[in-house]
C-alpha positions as CSV (number, residue, x, y, z in Angstrom):
1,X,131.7,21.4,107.1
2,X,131.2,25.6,107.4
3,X,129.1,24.6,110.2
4,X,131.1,22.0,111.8
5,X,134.5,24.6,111.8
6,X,132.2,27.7,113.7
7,X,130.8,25.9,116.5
8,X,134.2,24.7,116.4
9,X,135.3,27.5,116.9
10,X,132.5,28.8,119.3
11,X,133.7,26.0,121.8
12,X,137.0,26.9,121.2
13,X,136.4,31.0,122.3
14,X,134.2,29.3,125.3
15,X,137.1,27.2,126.5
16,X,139.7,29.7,125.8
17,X,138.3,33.1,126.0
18,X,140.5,36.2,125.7
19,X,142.2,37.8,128.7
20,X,141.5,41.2,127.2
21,X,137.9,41.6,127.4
22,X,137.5,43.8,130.4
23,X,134.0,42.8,131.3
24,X,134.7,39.1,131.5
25,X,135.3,38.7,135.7
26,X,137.3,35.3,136.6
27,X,133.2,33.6,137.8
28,X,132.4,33.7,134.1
29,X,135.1,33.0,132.1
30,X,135.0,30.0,134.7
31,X,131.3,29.5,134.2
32,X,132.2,29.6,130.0
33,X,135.1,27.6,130.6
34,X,133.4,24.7,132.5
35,X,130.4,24.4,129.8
36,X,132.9,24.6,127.2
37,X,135.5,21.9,128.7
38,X,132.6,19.6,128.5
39,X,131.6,19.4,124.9
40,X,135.7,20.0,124.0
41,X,137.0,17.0,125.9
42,X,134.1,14.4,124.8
43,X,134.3,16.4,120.8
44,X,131.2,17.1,121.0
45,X,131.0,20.3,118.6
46,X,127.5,20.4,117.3
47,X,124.7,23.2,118.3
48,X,126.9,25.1,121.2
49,X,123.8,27.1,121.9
50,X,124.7,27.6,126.0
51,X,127.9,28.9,124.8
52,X,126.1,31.2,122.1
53,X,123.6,32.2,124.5
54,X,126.4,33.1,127.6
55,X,128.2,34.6,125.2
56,X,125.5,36.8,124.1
57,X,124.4,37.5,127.2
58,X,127.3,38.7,128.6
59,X,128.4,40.4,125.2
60,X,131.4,38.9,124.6
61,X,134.2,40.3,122.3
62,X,136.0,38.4,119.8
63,X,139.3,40.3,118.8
64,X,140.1,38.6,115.9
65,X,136.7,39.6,114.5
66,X,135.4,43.2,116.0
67,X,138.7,44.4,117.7
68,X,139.0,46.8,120.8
């Protein structure tokens, strides 16, 4: 269930990504959005790892989590 609620909530960040991260441009919260809307329309939750790995990649900041 743990599991289940955090790529949850992975999706979630993917689909909905803050507007205060400075280093997101609009082409990849797009990119994040479109992956994202997939697997959150069809509730398809399990191993988000292409939103994991874009997120990585492009060092995304959660505020709820590391602040600015």
């Amino acid at each position: 269930m743990i599991d289940y609620i955090r790529n949850f909530e992975t999706v979630l960040n993917g689909y909905y990504p803050t507007a205060s991260d400075i280093r997101l441009n609009s082409p990849k919260r797009n990119m994040m959005r479109l992956l994202s809307g997939l697997r959150y329309k069809m509730n398809f939750y399990r191993f988000p790892m292409e939103i994991k790995l874009l997120q990585r990649i492009w060092k995304y900041r959660q505020p709820e989590i590391q602040g600015f």
